[in-house]
KOLMITOR-19352 format. One record per residue (C-alpha): residue in one letter; y negated, z, x. Coordinates in steps of 0.5 Angstrom, whole numbers, plus 500, padded with zeros to 3 digits. Layout:
N
AYZX
...
// end
This chain:
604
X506245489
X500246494
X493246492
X492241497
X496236492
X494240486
X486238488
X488230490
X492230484
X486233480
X481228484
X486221483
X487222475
X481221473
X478215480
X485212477
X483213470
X477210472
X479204476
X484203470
X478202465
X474198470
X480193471
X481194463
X474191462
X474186468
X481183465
X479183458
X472180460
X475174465
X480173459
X474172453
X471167458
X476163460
X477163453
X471161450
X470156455
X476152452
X474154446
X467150447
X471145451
X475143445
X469144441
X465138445
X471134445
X472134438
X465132436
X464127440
X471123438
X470124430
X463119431
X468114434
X474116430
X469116424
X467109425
X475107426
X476110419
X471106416
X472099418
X479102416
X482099423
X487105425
X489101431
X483103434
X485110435
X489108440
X483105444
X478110443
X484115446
X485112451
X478112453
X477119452
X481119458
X483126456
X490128459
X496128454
X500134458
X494138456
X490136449
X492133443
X489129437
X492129430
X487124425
X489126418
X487122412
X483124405
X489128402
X490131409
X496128410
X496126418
X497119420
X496118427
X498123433
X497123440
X498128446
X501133444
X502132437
X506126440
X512130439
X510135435
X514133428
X514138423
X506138424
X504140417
X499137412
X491140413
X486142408
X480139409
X476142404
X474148407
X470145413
X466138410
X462144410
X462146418
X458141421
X462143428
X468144425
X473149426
X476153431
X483157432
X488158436
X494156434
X501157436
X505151438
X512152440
X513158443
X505155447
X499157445
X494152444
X486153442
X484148436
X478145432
X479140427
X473137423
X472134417
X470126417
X466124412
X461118411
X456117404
X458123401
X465120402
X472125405
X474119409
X480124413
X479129418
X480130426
X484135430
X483136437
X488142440
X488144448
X493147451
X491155454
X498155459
X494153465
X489159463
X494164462
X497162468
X490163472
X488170468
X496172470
X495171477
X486173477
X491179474
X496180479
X491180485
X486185482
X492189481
X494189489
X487190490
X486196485
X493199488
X491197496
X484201493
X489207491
X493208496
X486208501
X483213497
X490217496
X490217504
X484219504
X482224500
X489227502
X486228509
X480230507
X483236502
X487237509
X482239513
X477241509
X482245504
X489246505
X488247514
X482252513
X487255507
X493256511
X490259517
X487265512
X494266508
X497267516
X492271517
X493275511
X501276512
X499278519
X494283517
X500285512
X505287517
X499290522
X499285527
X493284531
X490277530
X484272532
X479270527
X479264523
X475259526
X472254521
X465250521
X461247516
X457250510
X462250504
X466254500
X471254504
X467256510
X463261507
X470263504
X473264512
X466268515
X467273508
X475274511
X474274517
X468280517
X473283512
X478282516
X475285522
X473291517
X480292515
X483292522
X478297524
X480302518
X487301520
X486303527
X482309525
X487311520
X493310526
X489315530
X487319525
X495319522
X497320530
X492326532
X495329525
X502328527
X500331535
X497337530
X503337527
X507337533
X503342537
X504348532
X509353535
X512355528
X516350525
X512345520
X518342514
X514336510
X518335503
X516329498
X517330491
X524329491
X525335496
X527329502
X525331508
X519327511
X517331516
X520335521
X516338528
X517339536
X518347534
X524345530
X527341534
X526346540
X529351536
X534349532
X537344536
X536339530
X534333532
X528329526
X531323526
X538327523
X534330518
X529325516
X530322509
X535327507
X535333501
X533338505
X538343502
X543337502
X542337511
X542345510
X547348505
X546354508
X538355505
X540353499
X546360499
X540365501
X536363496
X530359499
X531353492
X528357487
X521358492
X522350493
X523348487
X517352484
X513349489
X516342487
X515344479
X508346480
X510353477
X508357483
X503353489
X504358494
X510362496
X511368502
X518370504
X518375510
X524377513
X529371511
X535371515
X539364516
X545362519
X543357523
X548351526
X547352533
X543358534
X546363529
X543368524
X536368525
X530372522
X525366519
X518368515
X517362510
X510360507
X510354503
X505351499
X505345494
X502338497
X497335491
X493328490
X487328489
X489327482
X493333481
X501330481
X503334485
X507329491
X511334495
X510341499
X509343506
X514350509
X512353514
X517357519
X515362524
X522364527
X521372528
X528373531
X525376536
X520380534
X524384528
X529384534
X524388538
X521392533
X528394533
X529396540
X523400539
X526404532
X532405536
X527407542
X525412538
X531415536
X534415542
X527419545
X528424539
X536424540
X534426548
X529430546
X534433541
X540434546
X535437552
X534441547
X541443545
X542443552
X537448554
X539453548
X546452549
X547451555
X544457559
X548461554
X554458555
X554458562
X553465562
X559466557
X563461561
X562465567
X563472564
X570469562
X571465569
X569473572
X574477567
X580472569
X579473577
X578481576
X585481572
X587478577
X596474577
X600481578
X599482571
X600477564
X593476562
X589475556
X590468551
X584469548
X581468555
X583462556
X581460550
X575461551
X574457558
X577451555
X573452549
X566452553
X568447557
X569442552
X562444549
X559443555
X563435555
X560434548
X554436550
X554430556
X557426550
X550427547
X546425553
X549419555
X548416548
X541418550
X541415556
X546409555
X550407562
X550403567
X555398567
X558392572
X561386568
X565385574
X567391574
X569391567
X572384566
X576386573
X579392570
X580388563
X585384566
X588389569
X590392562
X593385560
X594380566
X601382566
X602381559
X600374558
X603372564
X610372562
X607368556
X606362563
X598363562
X595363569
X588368570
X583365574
X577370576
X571368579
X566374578
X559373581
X557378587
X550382586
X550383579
X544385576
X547392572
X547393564
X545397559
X550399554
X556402552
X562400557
X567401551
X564397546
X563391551
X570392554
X572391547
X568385544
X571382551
X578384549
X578381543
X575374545
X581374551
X587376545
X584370541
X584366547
X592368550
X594366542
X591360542
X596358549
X603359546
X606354550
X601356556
X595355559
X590357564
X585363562
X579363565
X574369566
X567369570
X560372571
X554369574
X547373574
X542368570
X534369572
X529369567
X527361568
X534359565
X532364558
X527362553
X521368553
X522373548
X516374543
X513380546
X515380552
X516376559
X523372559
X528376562
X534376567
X541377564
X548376565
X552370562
X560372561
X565366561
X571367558
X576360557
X582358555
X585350556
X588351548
X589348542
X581348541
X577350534
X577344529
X570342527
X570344520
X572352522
X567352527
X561355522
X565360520
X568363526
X564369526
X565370519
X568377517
X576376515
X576369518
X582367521
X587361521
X593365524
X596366518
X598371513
X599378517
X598374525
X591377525
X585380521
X580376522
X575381524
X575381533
X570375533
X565379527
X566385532
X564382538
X558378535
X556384532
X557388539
X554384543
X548382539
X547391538
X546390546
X541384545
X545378548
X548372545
X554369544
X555361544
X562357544
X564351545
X570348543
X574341543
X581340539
X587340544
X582341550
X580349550
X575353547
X569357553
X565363550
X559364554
X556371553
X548372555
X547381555
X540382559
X540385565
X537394565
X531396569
X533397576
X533404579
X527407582
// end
């Protein structure tokens, strides 16, 4: 029930509870007068016929009655007259008694002594009548008595319709103050209220609204000015807290390291542009899942127990350097995690916030630089060797070469000659050996992948795969090792040849990339290199082997059809000349690898 019923209810009990009395009073007033009138009518009747009445009694002439009767002029549908004798006994009727035959014998005595006589009302039949009888007496002498009896239909019938009529009026009165009073509640009450719930709901779900205009000095006035002021402050502090909350998320959004916000649950309910850019991971994957739930790996290289102490207020703060993570979409990466606890200001803790700063790159440099190092000290060393050794050995190996001319072909020569000139060339050959480990070579990938195929195309074509070689021109040389490269090329080439045992098309291409198509390293400027393409059109790698494939001993060729090493080998190869290597596979459609290595300084 609204309040605006509950108040007209509340108004129009008590005003009908009063209108009722009142009606109550009025009736049972109007029916006490109508009463006492016939009463005293009755009254007058009766005396002034008992002195006539009197006078017939005395003469003992009881023929007059009827005279005296019928110059009363009294009407006999409405009054009686009974006369009675001394004993009480009536002897003469009239009117009403006329047909009243079980009329009973009165008592007399009881009013000698009432001058006016009595009065009653009495019912005769089923009719009320009012009656007065009074005692007739002359010289102390009990001559009979006298009753007069007036019937009170017609007065019953009057107070019924004054009733009925006071009635109609009092509901007509009732349904006017119901009208009423329902339409002022509306406007002053159930109106005003009703644009303040709206506002309320709409100030619940956050969305802007007018203010509620109510004029007028009352409560309920007062009451919309108080809301509305409060309502003017709520929504400033909502819109404050709205800019506040998007300036903290642009400062989260706009940190470089990777920011991960965990709820006491460890569900994750924040999730920053970095990690997105990194990982390839997009927030709306990740938000209100279990961190180690979106992410296994974590969990299996051990990052739980710093979370959870985060979580279990064992330890606030956590550092972990050098934390390495296989990623889904970027590989092995090298993370520094910093985690804190995130407390109310009561103490209970309500979550944690984890730091990420992706140092890949950083350790991959600082690795660069060590082997830098000992690639100087190993030049350093075998320019050494060469020097020491060399001059020597070039004086051995001429002395050698000199004896073998002087000794001349007519005549057999020493072995231990030529012993000592292949020895000393092979020598010399280590010692090339040692500086251009130093020194790594320059290498052509074109020129590597050409010979490649040379190796192998005419294998797998009696296996109906054809070759299609798109080699870029004017490739930026690498730095590295061609026989280690070859063979991380070789192997991804025999997984593609086995993935086409009812042929195919195997697909080999080099492109030179700039360094605006390759994210800048940290340390350095963003460097050019050269992407390897190796495709096949065969069976293609099922989703759920996708995350192990470079994983040591992986293989599904079956026991004896293969080690499960080429992959692992070739990751490890190409990542040991600081490049990468990504694939992308569909089932049934082929499998493509594309290889970046950065490109070596150019010649000078």
């Amino acid at each position: 029930m609204s309040l605006g019923a509950k108040l007209t209810l509340w108004l129009l009990i008590p005003l009908l509870g009063v209108l009722m009395a009142l009606a109550t009073l009025t009736m049972r007033r109007e029916h006490n007068t109508h009463y006492q009138q016939a009463s005293a009518e009755v009254e007058r009747i009766a005396n002034t016929l008992a002195i006539p009445v009197t006078e017939a009694l005395q003469r003992k002439n009881p023929a007059d009655l009827s005279e005296i009767v019928k110059r009363s002029g009294l009407e006999p549908a409405r009054f009686g007259l009974a006369v009675y004798d001394p004993a009480g006994n009536p002897f003469f009727t009239w009117g009403l008694f006329a047909a009243n035959r079980s009329l009973r014998r009165e008592d007399l005595r009881p009013v000698l002594d009432l001058p006016r006589g009595l009065g009653r009302q009495e019912e005769m039949g089923d009719a009320p009548v009012q009656s007065q009888i009074i005692g007739l007496s002359a010289g102390g002498t009990l001559l009979g008595g006298i009753k007069v009896t007036m019937s009170l239909q017609e007065i019953q019938a009057i107070l019924a319709r004054e009733r009925n009529a006071f009635l109609g009026t009092l509901a007509a009165i009732t349904l006017i103050l119901i009208i009423l009073i329902s339409v002022l509640i509306h406007r002053t009450v159930s109106q005003p209220l009703g644009q303040l719930t709206e506002r309320i709901s709409a100030l619940a779900s956050g969305k802007p609204v007018e203010d509620v205009a109510i004029t007028g000095q009352d409560e309920v006035a007062r009451l919309s000015q108080a809301f509305n002021a409060l309502g003017r402050s709520l929504e400033e502090t909502r819109r404050r807290l709205v800019e506040e909350a998007e300036q903290a998320g642009n400062v989260i959004q706009s940190i470089t390291d990777g920011i991960i916000g965990l709820d006491a649950a460890c569900r994750i309910r924040t999730w920053n542009r970095a990690m997105t850019d990194r990982y390839g991971v997009s927030e709306s994957e990740v938000l209100g899942r279990n961190l180690f739930e979106a992410f296994p790996a974590l969990e299996e290289e051990g990052l739980r127990s710093a979370v959870d102490g985060l979580l279990s207020g064992a330890q606030p703060t956590f550092l972990l350097r050098n934390f390495e993570h296989e990623t889904r979409n970027r590989g092995r990466v090298v993370l520094n995690f910093r985690g804190s606890s995130v407390r109310r200001a009561t103490g209970v803790i309500d979550g944690a916030v984890l730091a990420v700063e992706d140092v890949t790159d950083r350790v991959s440099l600082a690795q660069e630089v060590q082997q830098a190092e000992k690639l100087a000290v190993v030049g350093q060393l075998t320019a050494g060797i060469a020097h020491q050794i060399g001059t020597p050995l070039n004086v051995i190996s001429g002395s050698a070469e000199y004896l073998m001319m002087e000794w001349g072909d007519d005549k057999p020569r020493p072995q231990e000659l030529d012993i000592i000139i292949a020895q000393t060339d092979r020598i010399t050959k280590l010692i090339q050996q040692l500086l251009n480990f130093a020194r790594p070579a320059r290498i052509d990938l074109s020129e590597l992948l050409q010979g490649l195929l040379t190796l192998i195309e005419h294998q797998i074509s009696k296996d109906g795969i054809g070759v299609k070689a798109e080699f870029g021109t004017a490739l930026p040389p690498i730095l590295g090792d061609a026989n280690q490269l070859e063979q991380a090329f070789l192997n991804i080439v025999i997984n593609a040849w086995h993935a086409m045992p009812g042929g195919g098309r195997l697909t080999l291409a080099t492109r030179a990339v700039p360094a605006t198509e390759r994210h800048r390293r940290v340390g350095r400027a963003s460097q050019p290199g050269v992407e390897v393409v190796i495709a096949d059109t065969g069976m293609g790698i099922d989703p759920e082997h996708m995350p192990k494939i470079f994983d040591p001993f992986f293989s599904t060729k079956g026991v004896g059809k293969g080690t499960g090493l080429g992959l692992a080998i070739s990751r490890r190869i190409i990542e040991d000349h600081h490049g990468s290597i990504d694939v992308d596979s569909a089932v049934g459609r082929g499998t493509t690898f594309s290889i970046w290595l950065p490109a070596g300084r150019s010649k000078t």
